[in-house]
VOBA-1610 file (N, C-alpha, C; in pm, whole numbers, padded with zeros to 5 digits, always signed):
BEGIN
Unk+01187-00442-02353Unk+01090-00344-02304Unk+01157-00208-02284Unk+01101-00107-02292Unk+01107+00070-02280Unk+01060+00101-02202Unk+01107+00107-02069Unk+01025+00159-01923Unk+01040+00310-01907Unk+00967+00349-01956Unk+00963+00512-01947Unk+00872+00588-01839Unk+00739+00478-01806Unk+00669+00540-01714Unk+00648+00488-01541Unk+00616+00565-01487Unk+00567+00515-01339Unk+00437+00525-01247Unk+00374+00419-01251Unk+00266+00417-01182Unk+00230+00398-01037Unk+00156+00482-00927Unk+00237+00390-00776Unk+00070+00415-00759Unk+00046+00330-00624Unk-00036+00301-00525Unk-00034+00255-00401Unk-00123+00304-00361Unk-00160+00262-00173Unk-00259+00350-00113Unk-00229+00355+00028Unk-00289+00461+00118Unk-00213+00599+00098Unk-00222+00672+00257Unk-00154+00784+00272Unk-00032+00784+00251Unk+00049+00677+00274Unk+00176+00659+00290Unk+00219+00677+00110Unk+00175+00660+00015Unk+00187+00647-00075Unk+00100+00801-00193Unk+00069+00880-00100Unk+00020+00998-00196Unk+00105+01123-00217Unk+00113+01195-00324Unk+00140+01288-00344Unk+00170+01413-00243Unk+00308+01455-00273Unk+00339+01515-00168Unk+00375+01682-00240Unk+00395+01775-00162Unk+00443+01900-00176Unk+00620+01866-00192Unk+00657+01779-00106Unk+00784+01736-00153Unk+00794+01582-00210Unk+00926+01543-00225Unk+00860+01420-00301Unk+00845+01316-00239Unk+00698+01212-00265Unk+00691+01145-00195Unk+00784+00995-00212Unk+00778+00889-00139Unk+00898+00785-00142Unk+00805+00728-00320Unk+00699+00732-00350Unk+00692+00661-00448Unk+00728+00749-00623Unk+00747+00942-00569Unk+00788+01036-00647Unk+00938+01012-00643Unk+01010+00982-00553Unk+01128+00976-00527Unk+01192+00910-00590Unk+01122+00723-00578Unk+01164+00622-00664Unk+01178+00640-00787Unk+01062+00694-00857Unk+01067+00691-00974Unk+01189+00821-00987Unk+01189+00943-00930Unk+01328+01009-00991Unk+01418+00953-00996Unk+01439+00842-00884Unk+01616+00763-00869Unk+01587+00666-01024Unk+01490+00621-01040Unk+01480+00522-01174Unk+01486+00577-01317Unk+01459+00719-01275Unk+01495+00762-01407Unk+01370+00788-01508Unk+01224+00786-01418Unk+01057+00732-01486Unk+00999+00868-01457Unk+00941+00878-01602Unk+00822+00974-01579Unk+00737+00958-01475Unk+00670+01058-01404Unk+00553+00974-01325Unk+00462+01011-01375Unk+00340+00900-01433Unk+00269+00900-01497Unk+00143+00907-01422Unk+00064+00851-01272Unk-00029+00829-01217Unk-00005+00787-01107Unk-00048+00878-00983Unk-00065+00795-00869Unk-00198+00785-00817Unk-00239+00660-00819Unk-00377+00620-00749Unk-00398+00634-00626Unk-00307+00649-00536Unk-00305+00627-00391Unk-00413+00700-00370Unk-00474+00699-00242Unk-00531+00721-00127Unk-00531+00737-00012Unk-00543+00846+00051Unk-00540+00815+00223Unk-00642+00775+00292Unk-00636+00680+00359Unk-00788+00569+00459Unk-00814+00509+00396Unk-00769+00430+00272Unk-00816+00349+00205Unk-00778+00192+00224Unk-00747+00097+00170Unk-00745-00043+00265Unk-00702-00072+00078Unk-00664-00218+00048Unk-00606-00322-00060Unk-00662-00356-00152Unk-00827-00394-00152Unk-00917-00360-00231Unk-00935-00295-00316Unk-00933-00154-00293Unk-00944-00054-00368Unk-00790-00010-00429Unk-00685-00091-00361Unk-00594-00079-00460Unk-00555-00183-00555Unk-00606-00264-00560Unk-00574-00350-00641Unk-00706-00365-00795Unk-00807-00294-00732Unk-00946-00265-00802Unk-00876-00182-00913Unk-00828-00024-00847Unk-00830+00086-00909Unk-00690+00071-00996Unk-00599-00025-00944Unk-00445-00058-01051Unk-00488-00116-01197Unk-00577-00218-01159Unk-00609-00333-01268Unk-00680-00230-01339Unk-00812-00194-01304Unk-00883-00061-01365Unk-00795-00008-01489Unk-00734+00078-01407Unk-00645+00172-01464Unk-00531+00124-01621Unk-00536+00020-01598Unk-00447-00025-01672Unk-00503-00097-01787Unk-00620-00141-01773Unk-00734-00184-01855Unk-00765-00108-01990Unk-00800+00074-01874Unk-00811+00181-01948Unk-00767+00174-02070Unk-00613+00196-01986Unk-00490+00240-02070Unk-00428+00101-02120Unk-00436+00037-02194Unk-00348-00064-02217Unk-00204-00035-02285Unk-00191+00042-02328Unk-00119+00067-02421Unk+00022+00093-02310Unk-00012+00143-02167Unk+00053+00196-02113Unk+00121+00058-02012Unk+00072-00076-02039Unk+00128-00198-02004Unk+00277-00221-02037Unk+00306-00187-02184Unk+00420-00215-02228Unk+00573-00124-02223Unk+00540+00006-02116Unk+00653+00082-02074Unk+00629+00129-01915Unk+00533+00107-01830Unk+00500+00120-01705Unk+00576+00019-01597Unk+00631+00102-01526Unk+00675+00037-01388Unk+00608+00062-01267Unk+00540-00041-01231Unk+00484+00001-01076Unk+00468-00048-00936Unk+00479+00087-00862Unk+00516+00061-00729Unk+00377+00013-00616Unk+00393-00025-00545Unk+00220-00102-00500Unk+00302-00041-00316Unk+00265+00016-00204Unk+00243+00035-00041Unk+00104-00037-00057Unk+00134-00118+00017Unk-00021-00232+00077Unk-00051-00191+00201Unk-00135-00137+00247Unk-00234-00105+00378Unk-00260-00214+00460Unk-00282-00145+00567Unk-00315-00239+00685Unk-00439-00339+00617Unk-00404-00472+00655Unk-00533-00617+00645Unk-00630-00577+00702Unk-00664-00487+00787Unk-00763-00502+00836Unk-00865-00331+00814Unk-00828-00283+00733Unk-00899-00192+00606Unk-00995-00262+00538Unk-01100-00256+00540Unk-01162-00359+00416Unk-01247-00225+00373Unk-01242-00217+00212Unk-01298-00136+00129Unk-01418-00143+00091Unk-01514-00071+00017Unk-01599-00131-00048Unk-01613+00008-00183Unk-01707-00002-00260Unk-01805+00110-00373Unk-01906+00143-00284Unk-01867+00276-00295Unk-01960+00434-00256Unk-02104+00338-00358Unk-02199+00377-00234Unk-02325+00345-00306Unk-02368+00447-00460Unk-02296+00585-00363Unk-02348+00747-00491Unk-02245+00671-00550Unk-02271+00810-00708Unk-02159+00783-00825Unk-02028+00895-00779Unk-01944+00874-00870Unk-01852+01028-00877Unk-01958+01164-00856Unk-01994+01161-01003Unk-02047+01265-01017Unk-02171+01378-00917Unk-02247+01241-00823Unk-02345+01256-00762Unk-02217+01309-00617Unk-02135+01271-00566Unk-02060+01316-00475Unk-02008+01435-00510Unk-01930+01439-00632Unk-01934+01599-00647Unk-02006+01698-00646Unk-02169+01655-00677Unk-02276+01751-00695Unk-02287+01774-00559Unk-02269+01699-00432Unk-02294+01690-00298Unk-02207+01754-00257Unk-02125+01778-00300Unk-01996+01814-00195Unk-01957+01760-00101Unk-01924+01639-00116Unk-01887+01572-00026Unk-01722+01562-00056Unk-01633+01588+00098Unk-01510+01580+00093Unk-01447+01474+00077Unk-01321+01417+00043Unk-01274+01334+00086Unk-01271+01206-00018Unk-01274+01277-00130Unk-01296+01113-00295Unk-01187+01214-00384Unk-01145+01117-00486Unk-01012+01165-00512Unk-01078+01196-00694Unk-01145+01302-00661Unk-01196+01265-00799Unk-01091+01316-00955Unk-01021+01415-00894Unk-00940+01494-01041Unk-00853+01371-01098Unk-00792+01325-01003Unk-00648+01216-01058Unk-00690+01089-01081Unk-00825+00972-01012Unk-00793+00871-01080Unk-00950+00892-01169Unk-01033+00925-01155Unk-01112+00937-01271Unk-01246+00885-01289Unk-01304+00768-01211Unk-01328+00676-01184Unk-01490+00716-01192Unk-01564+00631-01246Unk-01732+00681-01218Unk-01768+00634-01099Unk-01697+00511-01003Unk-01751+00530-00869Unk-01662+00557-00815Unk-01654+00557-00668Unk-01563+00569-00545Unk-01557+00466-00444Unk-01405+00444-00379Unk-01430+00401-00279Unk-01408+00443-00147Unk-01467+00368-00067Unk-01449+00369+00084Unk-01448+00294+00189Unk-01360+00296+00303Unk-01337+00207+00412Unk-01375+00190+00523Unk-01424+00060+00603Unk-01404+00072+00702Unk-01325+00021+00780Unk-01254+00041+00896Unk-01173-00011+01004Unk-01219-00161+01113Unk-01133-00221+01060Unk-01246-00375+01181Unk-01259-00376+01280Unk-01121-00334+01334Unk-01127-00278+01477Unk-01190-00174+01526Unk-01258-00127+01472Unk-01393-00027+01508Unk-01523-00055+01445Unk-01526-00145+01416Unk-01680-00179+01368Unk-01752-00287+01452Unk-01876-00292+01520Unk-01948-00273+01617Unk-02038-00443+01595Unk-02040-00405+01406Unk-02134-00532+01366Unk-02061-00672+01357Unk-01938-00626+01335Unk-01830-00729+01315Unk-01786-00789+01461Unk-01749-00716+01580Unk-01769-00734+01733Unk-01871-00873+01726Unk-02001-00835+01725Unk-02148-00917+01750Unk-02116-01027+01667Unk-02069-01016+01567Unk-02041-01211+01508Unk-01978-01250+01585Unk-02021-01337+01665Unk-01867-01436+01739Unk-01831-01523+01666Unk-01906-01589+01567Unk-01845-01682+01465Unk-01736-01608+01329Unk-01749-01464+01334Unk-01606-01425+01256Unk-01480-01402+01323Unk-01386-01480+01227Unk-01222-01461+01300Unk-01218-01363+01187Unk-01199-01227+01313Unk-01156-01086+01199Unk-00997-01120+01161Unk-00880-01150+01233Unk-00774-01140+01168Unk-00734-01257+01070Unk-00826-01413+01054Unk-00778-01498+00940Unk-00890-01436+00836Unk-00985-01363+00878Unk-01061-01322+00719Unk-00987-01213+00674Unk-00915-01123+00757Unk-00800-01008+00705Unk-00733-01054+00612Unk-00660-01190+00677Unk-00574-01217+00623Unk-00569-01254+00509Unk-00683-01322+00451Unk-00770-01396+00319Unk-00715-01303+00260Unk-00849-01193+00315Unk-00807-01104+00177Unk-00720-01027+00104Unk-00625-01014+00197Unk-00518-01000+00165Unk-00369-01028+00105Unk-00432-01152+00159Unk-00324-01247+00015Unk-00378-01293-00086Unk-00502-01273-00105Unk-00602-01278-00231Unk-00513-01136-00341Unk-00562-01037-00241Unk-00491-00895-00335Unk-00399-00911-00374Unk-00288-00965-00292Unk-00141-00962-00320Unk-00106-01043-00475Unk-00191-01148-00488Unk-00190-01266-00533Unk-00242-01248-00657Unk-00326-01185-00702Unk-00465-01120-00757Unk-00364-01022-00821Unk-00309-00910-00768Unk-00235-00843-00878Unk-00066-00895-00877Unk-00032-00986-00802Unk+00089-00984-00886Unk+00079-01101-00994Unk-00079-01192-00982Unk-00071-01247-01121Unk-00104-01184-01264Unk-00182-01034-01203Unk-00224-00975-01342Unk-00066-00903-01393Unk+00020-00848-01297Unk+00107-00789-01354Unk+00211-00891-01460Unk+00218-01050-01376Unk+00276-01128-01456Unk+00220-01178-01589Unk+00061-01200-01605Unk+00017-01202-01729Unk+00043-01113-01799Unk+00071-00991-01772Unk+00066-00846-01885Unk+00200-00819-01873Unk+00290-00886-01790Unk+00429-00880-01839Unk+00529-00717-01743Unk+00395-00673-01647Unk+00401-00516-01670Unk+00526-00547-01499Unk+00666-00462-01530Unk+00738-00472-01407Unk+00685-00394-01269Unk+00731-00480-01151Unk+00677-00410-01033Unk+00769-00411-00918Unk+00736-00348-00828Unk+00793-00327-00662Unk+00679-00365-00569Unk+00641-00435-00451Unk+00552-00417-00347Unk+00644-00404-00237Unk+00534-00361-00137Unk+00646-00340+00023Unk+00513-00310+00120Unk+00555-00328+00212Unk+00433-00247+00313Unk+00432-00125+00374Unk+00358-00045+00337Unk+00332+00081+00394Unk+00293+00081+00531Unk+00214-00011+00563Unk+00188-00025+00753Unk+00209-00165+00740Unk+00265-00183+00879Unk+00280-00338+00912Unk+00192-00423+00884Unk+00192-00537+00865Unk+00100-00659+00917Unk+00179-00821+00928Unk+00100-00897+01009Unk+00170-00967+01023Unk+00090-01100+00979Unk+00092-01147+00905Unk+00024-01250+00786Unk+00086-01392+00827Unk-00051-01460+00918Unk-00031-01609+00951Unk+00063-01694+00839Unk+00126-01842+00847Unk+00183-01900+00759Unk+00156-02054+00795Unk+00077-02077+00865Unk+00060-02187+00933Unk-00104-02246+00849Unk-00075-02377+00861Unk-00216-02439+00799Unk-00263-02441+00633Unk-00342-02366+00659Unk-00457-02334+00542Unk-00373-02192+00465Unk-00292-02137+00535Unk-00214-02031+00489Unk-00112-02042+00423Unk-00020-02127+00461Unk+00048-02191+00405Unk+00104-02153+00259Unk-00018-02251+00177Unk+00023-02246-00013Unk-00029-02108-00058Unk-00050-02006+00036Unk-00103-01866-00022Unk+00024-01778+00051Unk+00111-01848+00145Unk+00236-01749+00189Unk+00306-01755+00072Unk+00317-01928+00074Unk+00439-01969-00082Unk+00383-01910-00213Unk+00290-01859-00221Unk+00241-01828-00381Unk+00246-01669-00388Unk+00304-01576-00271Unk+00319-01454-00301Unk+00508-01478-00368Unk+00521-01384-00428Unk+00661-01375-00534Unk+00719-01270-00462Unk+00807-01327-00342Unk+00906-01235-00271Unk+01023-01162-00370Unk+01064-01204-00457Unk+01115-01162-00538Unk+01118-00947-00548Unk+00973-00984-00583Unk+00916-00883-00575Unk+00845-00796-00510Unk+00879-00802-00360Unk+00829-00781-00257Unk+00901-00759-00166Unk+00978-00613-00143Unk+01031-00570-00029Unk+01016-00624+00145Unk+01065-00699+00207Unk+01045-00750+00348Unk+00919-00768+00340Unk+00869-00892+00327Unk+00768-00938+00319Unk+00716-01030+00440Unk+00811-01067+00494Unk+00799-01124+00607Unk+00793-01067+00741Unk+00736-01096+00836Unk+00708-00990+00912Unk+00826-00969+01025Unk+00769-00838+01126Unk+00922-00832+01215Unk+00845-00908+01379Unk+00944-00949+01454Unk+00924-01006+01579Unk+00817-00953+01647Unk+00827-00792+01614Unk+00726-00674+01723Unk+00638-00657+01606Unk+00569-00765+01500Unk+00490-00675+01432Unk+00306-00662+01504Unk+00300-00742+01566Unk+00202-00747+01626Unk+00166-00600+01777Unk+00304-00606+01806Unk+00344-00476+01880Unk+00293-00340+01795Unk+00360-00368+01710Unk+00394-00212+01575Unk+00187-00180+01525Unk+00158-00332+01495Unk+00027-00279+01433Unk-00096-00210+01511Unk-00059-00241+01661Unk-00136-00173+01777Unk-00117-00044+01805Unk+00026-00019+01777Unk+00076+00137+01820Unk+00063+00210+01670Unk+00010+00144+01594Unk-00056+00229+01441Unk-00201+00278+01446Unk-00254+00144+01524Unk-00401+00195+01514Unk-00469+00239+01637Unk-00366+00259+01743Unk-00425+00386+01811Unk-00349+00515+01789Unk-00265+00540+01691Unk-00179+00649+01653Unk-00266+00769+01681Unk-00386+00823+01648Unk-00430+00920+01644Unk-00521+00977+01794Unk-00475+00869+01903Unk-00546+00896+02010Unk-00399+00892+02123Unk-00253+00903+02060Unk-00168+00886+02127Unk-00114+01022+02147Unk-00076+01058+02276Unk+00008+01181+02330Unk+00131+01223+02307Unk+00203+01066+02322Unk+00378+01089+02305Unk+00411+01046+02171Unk+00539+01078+02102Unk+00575+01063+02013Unk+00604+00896+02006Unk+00512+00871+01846Unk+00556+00776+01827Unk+00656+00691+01845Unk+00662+00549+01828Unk+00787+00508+01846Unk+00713+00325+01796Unk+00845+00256+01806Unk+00799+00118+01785Unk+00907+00054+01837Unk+00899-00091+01852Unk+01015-00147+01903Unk+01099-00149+01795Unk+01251-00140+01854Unk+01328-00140+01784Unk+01384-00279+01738Unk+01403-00302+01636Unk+01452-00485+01530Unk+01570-00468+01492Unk+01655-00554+01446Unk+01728-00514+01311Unk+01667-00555+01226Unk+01511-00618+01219Unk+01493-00627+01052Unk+01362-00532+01043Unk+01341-00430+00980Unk+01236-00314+00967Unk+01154-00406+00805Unk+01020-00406+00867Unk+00923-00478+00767Unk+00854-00353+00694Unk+00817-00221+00750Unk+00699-00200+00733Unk+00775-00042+00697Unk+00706+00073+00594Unk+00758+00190+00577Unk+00719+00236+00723Unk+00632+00273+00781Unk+00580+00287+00870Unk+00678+00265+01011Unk+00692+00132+01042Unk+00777+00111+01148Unk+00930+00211+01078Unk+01010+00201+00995Unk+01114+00231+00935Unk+01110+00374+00975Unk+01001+00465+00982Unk+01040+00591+00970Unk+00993+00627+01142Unk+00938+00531+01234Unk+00909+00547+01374Unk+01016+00514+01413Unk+01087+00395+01365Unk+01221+00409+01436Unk+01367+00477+01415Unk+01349+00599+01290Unk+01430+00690+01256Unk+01410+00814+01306Unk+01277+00821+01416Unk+01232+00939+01427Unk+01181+01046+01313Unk+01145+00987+01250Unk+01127+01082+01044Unk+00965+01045+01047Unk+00907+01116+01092Unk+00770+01082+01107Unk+00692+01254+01120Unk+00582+01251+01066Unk+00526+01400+01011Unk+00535+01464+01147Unk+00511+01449+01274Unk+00510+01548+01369Unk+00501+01459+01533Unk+00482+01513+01646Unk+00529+01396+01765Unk+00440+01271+01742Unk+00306+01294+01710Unk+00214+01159+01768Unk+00127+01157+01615Unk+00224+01190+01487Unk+00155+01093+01371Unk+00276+01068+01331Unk+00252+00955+01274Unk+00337+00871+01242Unk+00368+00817+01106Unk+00297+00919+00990Unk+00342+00921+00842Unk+00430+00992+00841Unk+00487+01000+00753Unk+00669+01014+00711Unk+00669+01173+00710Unk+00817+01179+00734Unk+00836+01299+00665Unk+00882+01301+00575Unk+00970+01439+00517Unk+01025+01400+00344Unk+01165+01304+00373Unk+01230+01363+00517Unk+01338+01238+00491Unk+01250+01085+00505Unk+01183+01045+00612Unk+01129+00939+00591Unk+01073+00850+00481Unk+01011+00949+00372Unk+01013+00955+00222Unk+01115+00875+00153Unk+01252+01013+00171Unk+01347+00955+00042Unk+01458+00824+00116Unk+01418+00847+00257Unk+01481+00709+00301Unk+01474+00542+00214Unk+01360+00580+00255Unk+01253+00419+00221Unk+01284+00432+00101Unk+01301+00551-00029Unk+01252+00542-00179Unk+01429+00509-00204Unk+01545+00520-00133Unk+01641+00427-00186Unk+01711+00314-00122Unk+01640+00268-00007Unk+01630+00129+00025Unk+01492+00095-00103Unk+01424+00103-00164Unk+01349+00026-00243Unk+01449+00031-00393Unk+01452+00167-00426Unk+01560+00146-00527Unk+01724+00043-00518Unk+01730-00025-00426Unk+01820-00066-00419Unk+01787-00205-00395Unk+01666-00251-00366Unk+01570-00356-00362Unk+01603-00403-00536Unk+01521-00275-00589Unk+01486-00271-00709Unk+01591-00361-00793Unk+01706-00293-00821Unk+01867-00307-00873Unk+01897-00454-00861Unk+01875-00474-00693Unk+01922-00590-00692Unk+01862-00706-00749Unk+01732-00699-00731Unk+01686-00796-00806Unk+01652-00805-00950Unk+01677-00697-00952Unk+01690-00657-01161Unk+01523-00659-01166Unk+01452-00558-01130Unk+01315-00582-01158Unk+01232-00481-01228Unk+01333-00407-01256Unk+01327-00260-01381Unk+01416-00327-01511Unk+01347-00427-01631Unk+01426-00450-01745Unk+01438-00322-01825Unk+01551-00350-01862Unk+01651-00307-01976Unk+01645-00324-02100Unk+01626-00219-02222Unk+01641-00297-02350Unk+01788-00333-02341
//
């Protein structure tokens, strides 16, 4: 194979930056054009794993030299399709759809579980084992399409989560390919970390998280470097960026997951 290009996705943690972001970064340390980033900010797993496969569908051609990087969003994001089209949102002016870069005739959008009102009133839904479903559905879902199409990859988490392993969970922990999957396992405080994420934007003092020696999440990694955009948000800065982008390149290496002719 001829890996010449680079494709990345996720949320915020994963978009285009004025400087470079950890998934612009990677690909400079690898040596890859960057060819497309799908990311999104507020978006949830769904829509990244929708808009990867999509994309690649498109383009097939672009299967056989593409390397790509996947930041997975918080489990408890769940996405859906904009009822309007593209086009009808642009005619609206409506802010906030990514229409120039991925292309797409619909859109998506999220909501948060922990703020949704209708989901509360079920007492018969367990919001964090249906999170969890779907989320190792995604995981599962594209790292079998990347292995059918042969196409090399990186995953990691952009925000924490901490993904049951017990029971019924079990043969869907063992069937994700750590291999390929930056700290996949979660940290002691991740249940700590994912609370102090999702009230991030109603917090006063500067972030922070408990401190581990094992850092799961980009997110926790750059709260506990202090490398975080400003006191009380808690996306990266550019060092927080090129931190993470050569601990992944070095992920990368080690496991030989960028082939070589």
């Amino acid at each position: 194979m001829n890996i010449k290009h680079h494709l990345s996705n996720g949320c915020s943690f994963s978009t285009k930056k004025r400087y470079l972001s950890c998934h612009q970064k990677l690909g400079e340390l690898l040596e890859l054009q960057p060819t497309m980033n799908l990311a999104k900010g507020g978006r949830g797993n769904d829509r990244c794993v929708q808009t990867t496969i999509h994309w690649f569908l498109k383009n097939p051609e672009r299967m056989k030299d593409t390397f790509v990087s996947i930041g997975w969003s918080s489990a408890h994001r769940w996405d859906y399709v904009h009822k309007l089209t593209t086009a009808e949102l642009k005619e609206r002016g409506v802010k906030g759809y990514k229409f120039e870069v991925a292309k797409f005739d619909r859109q998506w959008a999220s909501w948060r579980t922990w703020e949704q009102d209708w989901i509360a009133r079920d007492k018969d839904c367990d919001i964090d084992a249906s999170s969890a479903v779907r989320l190792y559905t995604n995981i599962i879902t594209l790292q079998n399409f990347f292995k059918l199409h042969n196409i090399p990859y990186v995953m990691y988490w952009a925000l924490t989560n901490d993904l049951p392993q017990e029971g019924d969970f079990d043969v869907l922990y063992n069937a994700v390919d750590q291999r390929h999957f930056m700290n996949f396992k979660a940290s002691e405080h991740a249940q700590e970390n994912i609370s102090i994420y999702n009230r991030m934007k109603t917090m006063l003092d500067r972030v922070t998280v408990a401190n581990t020696k094992y850092v799961q999440s980009h997110f926790e990694y750059c709260a506990m470097k202090g490398w975080t955009k400003s006191a009380n948000d808690g996306h990266p800065n550019h060092k927080g960026h090129h931190g993470w982008a050569q601990l992944l390149f070095e992920f990368v290496q080690k496991n030989q997951l960028l082939p070589h002719d």
